[in-house]
N, C-alpha and C positions, 0 to 999 in steps of 0.2 A: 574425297573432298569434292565439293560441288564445282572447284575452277579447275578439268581436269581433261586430258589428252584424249583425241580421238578424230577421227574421220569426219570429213566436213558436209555439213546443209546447210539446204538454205532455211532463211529464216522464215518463222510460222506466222500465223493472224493475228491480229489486235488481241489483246489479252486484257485482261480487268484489272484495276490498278489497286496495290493491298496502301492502306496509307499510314498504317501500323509500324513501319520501320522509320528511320533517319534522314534528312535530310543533309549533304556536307555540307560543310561551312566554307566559305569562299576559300579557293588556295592561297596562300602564302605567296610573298615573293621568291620568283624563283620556280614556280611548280608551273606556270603557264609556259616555261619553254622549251618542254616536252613536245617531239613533231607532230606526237600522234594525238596528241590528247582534244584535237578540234575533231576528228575521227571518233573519240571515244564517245564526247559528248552529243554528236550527230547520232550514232548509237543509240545511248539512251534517251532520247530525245525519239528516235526514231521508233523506240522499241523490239529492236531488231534482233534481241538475244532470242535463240534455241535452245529448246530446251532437249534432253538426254536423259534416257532413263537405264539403269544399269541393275541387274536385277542383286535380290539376297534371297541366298537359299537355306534354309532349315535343315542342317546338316545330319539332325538325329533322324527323321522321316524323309530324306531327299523329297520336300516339297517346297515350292517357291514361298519365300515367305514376305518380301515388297521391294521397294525399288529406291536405289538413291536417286535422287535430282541433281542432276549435273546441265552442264551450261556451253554453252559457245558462242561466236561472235560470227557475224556474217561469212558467208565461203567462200565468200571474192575481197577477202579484208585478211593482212596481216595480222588484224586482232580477232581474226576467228582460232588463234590458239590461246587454250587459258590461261598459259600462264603471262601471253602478253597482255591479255584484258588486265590481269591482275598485276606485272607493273606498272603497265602506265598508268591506272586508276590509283594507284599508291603512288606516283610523283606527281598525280594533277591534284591530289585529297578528293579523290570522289570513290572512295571505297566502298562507302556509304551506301550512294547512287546506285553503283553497279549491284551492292550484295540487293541492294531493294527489289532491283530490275531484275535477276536471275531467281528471287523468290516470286515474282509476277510471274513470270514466263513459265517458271516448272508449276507452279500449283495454278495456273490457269486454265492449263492442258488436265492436270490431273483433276481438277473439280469433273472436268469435261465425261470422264470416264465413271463407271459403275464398277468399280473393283472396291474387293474385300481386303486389298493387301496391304499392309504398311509404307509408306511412304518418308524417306529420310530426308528432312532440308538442312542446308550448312548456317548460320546464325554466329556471327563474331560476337563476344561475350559483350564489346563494346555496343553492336548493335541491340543485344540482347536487355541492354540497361537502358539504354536510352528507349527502345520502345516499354519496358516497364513504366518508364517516366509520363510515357503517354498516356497509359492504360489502353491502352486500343487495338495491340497486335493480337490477344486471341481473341477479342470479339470480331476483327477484321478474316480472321481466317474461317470462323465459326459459321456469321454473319453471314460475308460477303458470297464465301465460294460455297457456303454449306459442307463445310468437311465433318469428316466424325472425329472428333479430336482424340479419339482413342487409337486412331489409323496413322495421325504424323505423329515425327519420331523428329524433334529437333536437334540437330547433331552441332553441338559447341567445336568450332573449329577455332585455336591459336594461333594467330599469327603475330602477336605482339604480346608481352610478358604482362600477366592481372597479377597484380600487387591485393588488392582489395578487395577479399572475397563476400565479403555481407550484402553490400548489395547485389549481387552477382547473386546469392542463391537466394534473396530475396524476388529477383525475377527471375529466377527457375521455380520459385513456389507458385509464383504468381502465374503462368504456363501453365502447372502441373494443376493447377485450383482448374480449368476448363477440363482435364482430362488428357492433355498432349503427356510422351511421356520423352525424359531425354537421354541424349547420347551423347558420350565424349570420345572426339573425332582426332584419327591419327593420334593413339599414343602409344609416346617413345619419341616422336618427334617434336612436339612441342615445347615450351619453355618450363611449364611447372604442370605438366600433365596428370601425376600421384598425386599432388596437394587437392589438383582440380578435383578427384576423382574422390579423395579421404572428403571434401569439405559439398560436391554437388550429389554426390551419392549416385547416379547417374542408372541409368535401368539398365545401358547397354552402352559397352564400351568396347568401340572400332581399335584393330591394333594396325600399326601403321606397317605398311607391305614389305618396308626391311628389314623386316623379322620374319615373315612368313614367307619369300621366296629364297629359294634354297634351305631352307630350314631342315630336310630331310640328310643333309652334308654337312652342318652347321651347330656341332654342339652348345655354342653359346647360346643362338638363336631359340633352339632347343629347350636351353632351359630357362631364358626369359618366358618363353609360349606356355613352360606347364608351371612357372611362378604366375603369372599372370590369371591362368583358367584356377588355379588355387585360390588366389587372393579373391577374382568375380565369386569362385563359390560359396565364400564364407562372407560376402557383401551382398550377395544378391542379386550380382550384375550378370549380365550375358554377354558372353564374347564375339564380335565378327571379327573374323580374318578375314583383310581387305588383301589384291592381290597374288590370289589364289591362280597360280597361271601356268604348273603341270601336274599332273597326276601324281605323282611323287609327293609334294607339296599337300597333298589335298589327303594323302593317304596319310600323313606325319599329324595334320590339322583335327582329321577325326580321330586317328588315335588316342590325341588328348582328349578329347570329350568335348571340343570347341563347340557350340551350338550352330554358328550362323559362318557363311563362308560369301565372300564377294568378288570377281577377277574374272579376268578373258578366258579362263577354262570354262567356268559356269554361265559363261555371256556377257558381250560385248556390252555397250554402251546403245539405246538406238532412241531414232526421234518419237515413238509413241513403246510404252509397256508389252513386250510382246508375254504375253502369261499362258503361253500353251510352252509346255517343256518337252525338246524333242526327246525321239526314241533314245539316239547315242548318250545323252546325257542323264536319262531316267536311267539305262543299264549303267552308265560310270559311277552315279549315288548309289544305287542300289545295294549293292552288295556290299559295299562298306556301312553301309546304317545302319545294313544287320548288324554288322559285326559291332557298332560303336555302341549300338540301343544295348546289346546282351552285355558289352563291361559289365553294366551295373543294371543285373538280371531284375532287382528287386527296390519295388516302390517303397521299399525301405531307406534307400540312399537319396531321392529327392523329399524336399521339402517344401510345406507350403511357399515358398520364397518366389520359387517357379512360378503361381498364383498370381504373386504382390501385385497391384496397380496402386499407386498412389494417388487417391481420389482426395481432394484440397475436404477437409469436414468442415461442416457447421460447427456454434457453439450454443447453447442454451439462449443466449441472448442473442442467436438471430431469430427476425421474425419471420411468420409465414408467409408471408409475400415477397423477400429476400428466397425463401427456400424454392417459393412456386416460381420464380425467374433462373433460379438454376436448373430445374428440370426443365423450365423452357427451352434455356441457353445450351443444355447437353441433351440432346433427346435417347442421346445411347445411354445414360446414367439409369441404373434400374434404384438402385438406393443412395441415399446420402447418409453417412453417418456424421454422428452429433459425440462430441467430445469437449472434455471442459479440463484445459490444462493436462492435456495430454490423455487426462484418461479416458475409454469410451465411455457412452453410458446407454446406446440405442442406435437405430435407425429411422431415416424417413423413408418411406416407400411408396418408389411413384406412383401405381394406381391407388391406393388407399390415399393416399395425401389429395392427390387428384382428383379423383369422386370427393371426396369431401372438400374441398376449396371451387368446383365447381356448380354448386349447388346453390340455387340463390340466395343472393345474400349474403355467405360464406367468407368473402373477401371484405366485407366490409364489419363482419363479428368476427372474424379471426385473422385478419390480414398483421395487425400489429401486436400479435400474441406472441409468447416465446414458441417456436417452435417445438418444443420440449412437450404440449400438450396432443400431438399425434403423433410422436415418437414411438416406436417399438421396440419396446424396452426385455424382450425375452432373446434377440439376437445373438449367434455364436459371436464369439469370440476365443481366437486361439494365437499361440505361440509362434512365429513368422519358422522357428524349427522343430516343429512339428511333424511329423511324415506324412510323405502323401497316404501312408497307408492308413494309419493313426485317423489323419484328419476324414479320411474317407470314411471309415468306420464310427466317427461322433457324430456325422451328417445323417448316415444312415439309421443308427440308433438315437438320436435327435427328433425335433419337430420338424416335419416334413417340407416346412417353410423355410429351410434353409437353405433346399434348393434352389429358389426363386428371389430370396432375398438378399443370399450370398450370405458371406461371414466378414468380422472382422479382424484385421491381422494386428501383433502386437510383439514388441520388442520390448523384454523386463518391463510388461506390463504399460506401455506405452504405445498409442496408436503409431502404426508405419505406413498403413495401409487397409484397401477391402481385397476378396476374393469371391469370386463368382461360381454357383456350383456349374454353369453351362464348361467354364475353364475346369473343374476338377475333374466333370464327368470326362469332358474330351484328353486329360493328363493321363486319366487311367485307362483311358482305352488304346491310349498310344503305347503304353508300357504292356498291358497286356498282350498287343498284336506281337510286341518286339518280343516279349521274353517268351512265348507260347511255344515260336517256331521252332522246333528240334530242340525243347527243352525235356532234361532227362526227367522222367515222369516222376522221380521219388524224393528229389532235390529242388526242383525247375532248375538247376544252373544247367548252360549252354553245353550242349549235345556236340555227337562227331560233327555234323556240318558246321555248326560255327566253329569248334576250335580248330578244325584243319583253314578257314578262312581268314579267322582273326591269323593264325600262326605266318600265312603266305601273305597275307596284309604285310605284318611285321617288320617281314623279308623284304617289301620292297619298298619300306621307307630305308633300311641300309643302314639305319639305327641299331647299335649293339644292345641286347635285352638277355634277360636269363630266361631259362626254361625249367621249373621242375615239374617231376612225374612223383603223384605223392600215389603210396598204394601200403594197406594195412597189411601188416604179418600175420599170419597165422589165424587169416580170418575162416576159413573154409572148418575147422575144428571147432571154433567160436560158433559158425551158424550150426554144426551139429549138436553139437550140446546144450546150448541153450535157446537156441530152434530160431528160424526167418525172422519173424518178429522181431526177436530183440536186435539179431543181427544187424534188418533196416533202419534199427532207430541208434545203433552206432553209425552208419554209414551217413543216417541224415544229422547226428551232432558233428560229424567230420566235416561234412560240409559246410554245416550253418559255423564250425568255427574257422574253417577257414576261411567264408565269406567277413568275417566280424572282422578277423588279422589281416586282411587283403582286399581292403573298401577304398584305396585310394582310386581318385584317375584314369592311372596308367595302368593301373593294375586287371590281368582278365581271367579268372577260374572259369574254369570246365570241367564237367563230369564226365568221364570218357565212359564210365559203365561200371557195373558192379561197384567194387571197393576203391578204384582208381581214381581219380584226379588228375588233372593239369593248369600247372598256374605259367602267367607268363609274366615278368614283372621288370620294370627297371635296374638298371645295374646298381643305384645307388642304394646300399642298406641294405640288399638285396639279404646276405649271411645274417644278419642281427636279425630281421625280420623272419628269414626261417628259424633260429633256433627260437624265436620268443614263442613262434606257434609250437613247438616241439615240448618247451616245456609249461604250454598248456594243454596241450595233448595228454601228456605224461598225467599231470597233477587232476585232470579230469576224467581220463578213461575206469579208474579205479569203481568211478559208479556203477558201471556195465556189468561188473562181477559180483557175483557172490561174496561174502565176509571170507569163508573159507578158503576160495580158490584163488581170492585176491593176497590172504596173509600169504600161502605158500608158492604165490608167486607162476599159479596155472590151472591146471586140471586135465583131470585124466577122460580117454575114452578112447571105445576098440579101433581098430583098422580094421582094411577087408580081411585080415587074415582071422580076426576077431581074437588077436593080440591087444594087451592093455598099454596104451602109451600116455606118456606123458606131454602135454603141450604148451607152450610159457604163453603169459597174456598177449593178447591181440597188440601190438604196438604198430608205429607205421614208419617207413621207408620213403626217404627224400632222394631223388637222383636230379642231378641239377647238371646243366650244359648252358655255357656261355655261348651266345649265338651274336658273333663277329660276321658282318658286311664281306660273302662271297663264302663262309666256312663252309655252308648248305645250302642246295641246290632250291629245295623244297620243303612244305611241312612235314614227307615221310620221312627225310633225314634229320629231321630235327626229331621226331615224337622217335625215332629208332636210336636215336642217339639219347635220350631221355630216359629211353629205356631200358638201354644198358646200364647206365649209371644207376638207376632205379636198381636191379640186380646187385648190380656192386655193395649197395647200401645195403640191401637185405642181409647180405651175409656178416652186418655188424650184429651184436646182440641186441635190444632194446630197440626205442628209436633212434633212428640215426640219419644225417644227413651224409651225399657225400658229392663232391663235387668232380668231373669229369672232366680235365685238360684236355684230350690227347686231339677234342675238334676244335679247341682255342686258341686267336693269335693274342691273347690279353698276356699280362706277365702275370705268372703265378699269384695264384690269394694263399696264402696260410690255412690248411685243411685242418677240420676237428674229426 
């Protein structure tokens, strides 16, 4: 939240005045006889607020990714703590005032700077309707301080129950039409935070820090965190977790796949953006991002979504001097698409639009034309779930203009959004760095170094998980008879199905080497989910063989002795251990403990799962 705890300054220079937000309305009877409220208004009056910058870090690449805008009140004042500014300005009615004043003071300082980072301000939904009413808050921010409307992030914070949601996301569209995009602040703690979130759509959504500390102790906490990073995935949204304040905590947060992470672990509060990340905190990211980027080894499992921006379109019946004031208005907009009741039909594009409306004359034979007659009308447009891999590959085999003009994004064939190729190229190459390192060359899934890392991750969020050790029977007779080749292309369906059966989340496969595997998974569903992979196993290995040695059930060939034996089909072997908070020391007791039970299971006939008590404090499951 922007009104929020921290170590005292004094206050900063004259700042630029935004005039975009609200003015209060005289207090009521009764609200002037607050002590402090002649102090508040000397304040604002004075403009005395500081401003605080608190960083947010990119949890999948441990790189900083912007900063919240927080606030404070003089250092020699009582009301330099937030949340006293914040009641006395709620008993004197000058909410208003104050949120105005704390938006002057943080983006006054930040115009001031040259940063690429995102920038988060707090915006009460009340304030948020009434400057729509204006129409002036994003030409004010646009305008006045020259921001890149693509860089703030305006964070809807509740402090009092919206009954009314139409106009409410009528000025969130109106925001989103410059480019800003939004964020829905602290939830869990506000008054109707899901509705907010089902009715604004919101691009990223903060969760409120009573879910995220201790969360690693905390199974309820637990599974609010991986409902929630569920629900952002299947909407589109991105998650922060807001204080983030031990390593424990932070190791539970990436384990879910959380994107973005905020708290006194990752950095303090301070009065100017400090954007160099020291060494100690490079190495604390570090090694978990490996381990969170390989969960999900393959640009198979994101989707254009990750892409979306929400850029406000045209419609056929604007004209071209309408369109050449929005490229004005955005100078970071490279195209504008044109849509007509939802569906798209083209793009404008700034330099071609450009050269042609600057040319003389141009503005006065086409300034009142429909836009529609320099449209680009050969533009992609794709599916908002689409894969990144998918989309990568229509760009590539596509008109080569797609990378410069971007695509358009669409839900059941309705606009949601564009997508930038400079954003694709840079998605794929973040996925590349992460899945490369010590991936096994015949699969790409994560190699010995990540799963012994992911496994000791695990261990010390203190969360109970299962472990299996999955390894084929009777493969070594299998490569002899029907030779490498075919072997590797059992080993590579083993994997690709177990990646298809075990693409949640929380879930992390590994290829330890040759015929082997290791999955690590949640305890819930954990039994139903392996036997469903088991009998697709079953019902698909039958392809690998021969008609004949599939009907009898094997085939024959010599040993060293150059004796003729018989060998039954290649099947595979499940050893599974519940991994209980203190049972194992390490990841060797865990993958040695895995591996027994792996053993155990082999000596069933067919496939077989089986599961290993003797290192768990769980009460017994019911064995098959």
């Amino acid at each position: 939240m922007m009104l929020d705890s921290v170590r005292s300054h004094d206050s900063g220079p004259a700042l630029p005045v935004i005039q975009g937000l609200p003015v209060s309305p005289q207090p009521t009877s009764g609200e002037e006889d607050h002590p402090l409220l002649g102090e508040l208004r000397a304040i604002l009056e004075r403009r005395s607020l500081s401003p605080r910058f608190q960083p947010i870090f990119d949890l999948r690449i441990g790189e900083l990714y912007g900063f919240e805008g927080l606030i404070r009140g003089p250092s020699n004042s009582v009301l330099h703590a937030p949340l006293n500014l914040l009641g006395v300005a709620r008993c004197g009615g000058l909410l208003a005032d104050l949120e105005r004043s704390c938006i002057e003071s943080i983006l006054g300082v930040w115009s001031g700077l040259a940063s690429h980072h995102r920038i988060f301000i707090n915006l009460s939904p009340s304030a948020l309707l009434d400057a729509r009413s204006r129409t002036s808050l994003g030409s004010d921010l646009v305008n006045q301080l020259g921001l890149l409307p693509r860089n703030v992030v305006i964070e809807l914070t509740e402090s009092q129950p919206t009954f009314n949601y139409a106009p409410l996301l009528e000025a969130a569209q109106y925001l989103r039409s410059f480019g800003f995009t939004i964020a829905l602040d602290d939830l869990g703690e506000g008054f109707s935070s899901l509705r907010l979130w089902s009715e604004l759509q919101p691009e990223f959504v903060k969760v409120d820090k009573h879910f995220v500390q201790g969360v690693g102790c905390d199974p309820v906490k637990l599974h609010f965190l991986r409902s929630i990073q569920e629900l952002a995935n299947r909407t589109g949204a991105r998650v922060v977790a807001e204080g983030i304040e031990t390593d424990a905590d932070l190791a539970v947060i990436q384990e879910l796949g959380i994107d973005f992470g905020q708290g006194f672990l990752l950095g303090k509060p301070a009065p100017l953006p400090n954007q160099r990340i020291s060494h100690e905190l490079i190495h604390r990211l570090r090694p978990m991002t490996q381990i969170a980027a390989r969960v999900t080894p393959s640009t198979q499992r994101s989707t254009a979504e990750r892409l979306l921006v929400p850029i406000q379109p045209v419609t056929p019946a604007t004209c071209n001097l309408e369109v050449q004031t929005r490229f004005l208005r955005q100078p970071d907009l490279q195209s504008l698409p044109v849509v007509d009741d939802g569906i798209p039909l083209g793009l404008m594009n700034r330099h071609a639009f450009t050269d042609t409306m600057s040319r003389p004359f141009s503005p006065e034979l086409y300034g009142k034309r429909s836009c529609t007659q320099f449209m680009e009308t050969g533009c992609l447009i794709v599916d908002r779930n689409i894969s990144i891999h998918d989309l990568s590959e229509r760009v590539v085999s596509s008109d080569p203009r797609h990378i410069l003009l971007g695509f358009i994004i669409t839900q059941n064939g309705r606009y949601v959004g564009m997508g930038s190729g400079h954003d694709l190229m840079r998605e794929i190459t973040q996925m590349q760095i992460a899945s490369a390192r010590y991936a096994n060359p015949l699969t790409q899934l994560p190699g010995n170094v990540p799963i012994h890392e992911h496994l000791e991750s695990r261990l010390e969020t203190k969360v109970p998980f299962m472990v299996c050790y999955c390894d084929l029977d009777h493969f070594k007779p299998y490569n002899d008879v029907y030779g490498y080749r075919r072997g590797d292309e059992l080993i590579q369906w083993t994997g690709a199905l177990l990646q298809d059966c075990f693409s949640d989340a929380s879930d992390f496969l590994g290829h330890v080497g040759g015929d082997d595997f290791i999955l690590a998974l949640p305890q819930e569903d954990w039994e139903a989910r392996l036997h469903g992979f088991l009998e697709r196993f079953e019902a698909g290995r039958h392809a690998f063989f021969d008609p004949q040695d599939d009907a009898r059930g094997g085939y024959f060939s010599e040993d060293r002795q150059g004796r003729t034996v018989f060998h039954p089909l290649a099947a595979i072997s499940l050893g599974v251990v519940e991994v209980q908070p203190g049972a194992f020391q390490n990841h060797h007791e865990v993958a040695s403990a895995a591996s027994s039970a792996k053993k155990l299971a082999k000596q069933q006939p067919g496939c077989s799962c089986f599961l290993d008590r003797r290192r768990s404090h769980a009460a017994p499951r019911p064995q098959r």
